[in-house]
N, C-alpha and C positions, 0 to 999 in steps of 0.2 A: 356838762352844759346846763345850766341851771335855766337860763333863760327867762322871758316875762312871770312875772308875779300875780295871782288873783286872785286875791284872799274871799274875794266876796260870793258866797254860797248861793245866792239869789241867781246872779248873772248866771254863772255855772249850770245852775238848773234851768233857767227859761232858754238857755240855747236848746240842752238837749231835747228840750220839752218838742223843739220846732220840728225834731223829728220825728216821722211815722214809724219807724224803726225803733226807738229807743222810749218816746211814752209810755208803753204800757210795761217797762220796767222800772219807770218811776213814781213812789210812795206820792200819795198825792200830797201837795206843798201848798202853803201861805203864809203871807207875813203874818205876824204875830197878832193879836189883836182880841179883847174878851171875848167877844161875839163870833169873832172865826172859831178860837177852842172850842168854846159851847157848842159850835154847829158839828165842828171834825170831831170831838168827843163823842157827841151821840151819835154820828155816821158809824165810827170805826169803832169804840169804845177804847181804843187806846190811844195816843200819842205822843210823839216827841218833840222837843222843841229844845230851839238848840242855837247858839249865837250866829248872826249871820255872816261873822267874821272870828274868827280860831279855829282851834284843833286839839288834836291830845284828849278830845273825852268834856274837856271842861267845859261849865256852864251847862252840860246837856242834863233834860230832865224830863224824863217818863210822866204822864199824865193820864186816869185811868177813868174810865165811867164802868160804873158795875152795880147794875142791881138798885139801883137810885142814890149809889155813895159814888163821890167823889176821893180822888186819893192822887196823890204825886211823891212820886220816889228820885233824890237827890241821892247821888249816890247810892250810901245799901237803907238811907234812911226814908223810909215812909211814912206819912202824915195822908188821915182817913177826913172827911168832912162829910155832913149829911147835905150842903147846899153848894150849887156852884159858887154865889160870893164868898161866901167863907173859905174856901179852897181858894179861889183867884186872890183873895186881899194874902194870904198865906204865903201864897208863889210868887206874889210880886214882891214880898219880903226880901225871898231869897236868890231874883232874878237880879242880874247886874245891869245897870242903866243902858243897855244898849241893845239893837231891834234885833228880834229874835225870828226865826224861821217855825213853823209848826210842820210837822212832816208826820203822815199815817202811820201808826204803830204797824212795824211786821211781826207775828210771832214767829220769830226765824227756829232754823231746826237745831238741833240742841247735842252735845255732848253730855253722859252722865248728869242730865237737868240744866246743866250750864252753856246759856245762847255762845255757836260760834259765828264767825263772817270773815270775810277775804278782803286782803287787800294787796290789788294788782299796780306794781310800780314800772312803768316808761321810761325812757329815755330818748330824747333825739342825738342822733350821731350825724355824723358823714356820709354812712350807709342807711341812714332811715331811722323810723324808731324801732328802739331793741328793749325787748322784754329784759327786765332788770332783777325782779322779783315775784313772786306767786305763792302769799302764805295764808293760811288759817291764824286766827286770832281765836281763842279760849277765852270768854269771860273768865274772872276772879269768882268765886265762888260766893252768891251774894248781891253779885252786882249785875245787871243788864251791861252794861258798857264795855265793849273788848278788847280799848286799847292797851296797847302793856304799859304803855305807864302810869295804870291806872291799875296793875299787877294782871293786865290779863298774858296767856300764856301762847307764846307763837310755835306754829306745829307747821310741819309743810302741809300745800295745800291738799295734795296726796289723802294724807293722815284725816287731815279735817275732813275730806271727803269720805271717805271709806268708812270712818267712825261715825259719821251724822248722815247720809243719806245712802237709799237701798244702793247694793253695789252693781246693780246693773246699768245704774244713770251715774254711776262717779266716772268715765270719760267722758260723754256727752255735758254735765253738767262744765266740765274742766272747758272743752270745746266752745261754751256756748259763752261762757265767760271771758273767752279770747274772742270771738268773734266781735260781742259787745264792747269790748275796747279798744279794736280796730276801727270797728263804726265811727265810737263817742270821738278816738283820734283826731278822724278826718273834719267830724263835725267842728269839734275847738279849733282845732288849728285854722279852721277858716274866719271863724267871729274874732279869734282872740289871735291873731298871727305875732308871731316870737317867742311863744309859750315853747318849754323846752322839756322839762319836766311833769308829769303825773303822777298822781297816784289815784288808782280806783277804791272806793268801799263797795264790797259787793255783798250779799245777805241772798241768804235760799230759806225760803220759808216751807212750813211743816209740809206741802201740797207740792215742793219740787219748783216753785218757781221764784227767778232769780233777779233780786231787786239791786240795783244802783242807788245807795245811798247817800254818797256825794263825791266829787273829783279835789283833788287839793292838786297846787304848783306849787307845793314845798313837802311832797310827801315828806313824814320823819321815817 
């Protein structure tokens, strides 16, 4: 049951934002804009931005404040600048004409150096929604980004747990990621009714806690 469509990353987020429950496991968000990056740069010193319509990895791009340099990584390619304009006129080269999201950098927790992150797939049935799938994604070696078609490597969620955080928190972590997509569930399904399918992106950073980084109706 494939069900309504909603491609747009924005809406998706200011729902869950509504709730008390589910904010403080989302990266803090704004539309694009010089002056928003400059500001969320020097808050978090990292971030991402990212189209506020696709999937698959593309268009997304790491933006870095460090030490008074500027830097943004496209894929495995990085480009340093000593000033914010010089970097923005740079990025807007190789940004595609269309509005982008800024989302807080996570230092998420990491395999052998390389970031992994979850992503939890839904389903509505006749009997309710049924858990479809629950995997760890592996970055490609090189690259921030985890989706595999983008060569990163899918491991069950199990595996990615056990290998990237202590083993005394991989059930409750596994638990606490079900519960959050029960939640966000109930939440969508009210704003956005007909929606049939999800997918969750979910990220656990170096510190144990577990970020929702966006929902798709057309998980791949």
């Amino acid at each position: 049951m494939a069900g309504r469509q909603l491609a747009n990353k924005w809406l998706k987020t200011e729902a869950l934002l509504s709730d008390a429950r589910i904010q403080g496991h989302i990266p803090q968000t704004r539309m694009f804009s010089a002056p928003q990056l400059k500001k969320m740069l020097h808050r978090y010193g990292m971030v991402v931005i990212k189209p506020v319509r696709g999937g698959g990895g593309y268009g997304v791009i790491k933006v870095t404040y460090r030490r008074g340099r500027y830097s943004f990584t496209n894929l495995a390619q990085e480009r340093s600048f000593s000033n914010f304009s010089a970097m923005f006129g740079a990025l807007s080269r190789v940004m595609v004409k269309r509005p982008y999201l800024i989302q807080q950098g996570i230092h998420l927790a990491r395999i052998a150096g390389r970031p992994v992150d979850y992503r939890v797939k839904v389903a509505k049935t006749e009997r309710g929604w049924e858990y479809r799938a629950m995997v760890g994604r592996l970055a490609r070696p090189g690259l921030f980004v985890t989706n595999l078609c983008k060569g990163g490597t899918q491991l069950s969620a199990k595996e990615a747990l056990v290998r990237s955080v202590p083993a005394s928190s991989v059930k409750s972590q596994k638990k606490r990621m079900q519960s959050l997509t029960q939640n966000c569930i109930s939440i969508l399904e009210r704003r956005f009714p007909g929606i049939g399918e999800l997918g969750f992106d979910y990220g656990i950073d170096r510190e144990g806690r577990i970020w929702i980084f966006e929902v798709n109706t057309r998980p791949q």
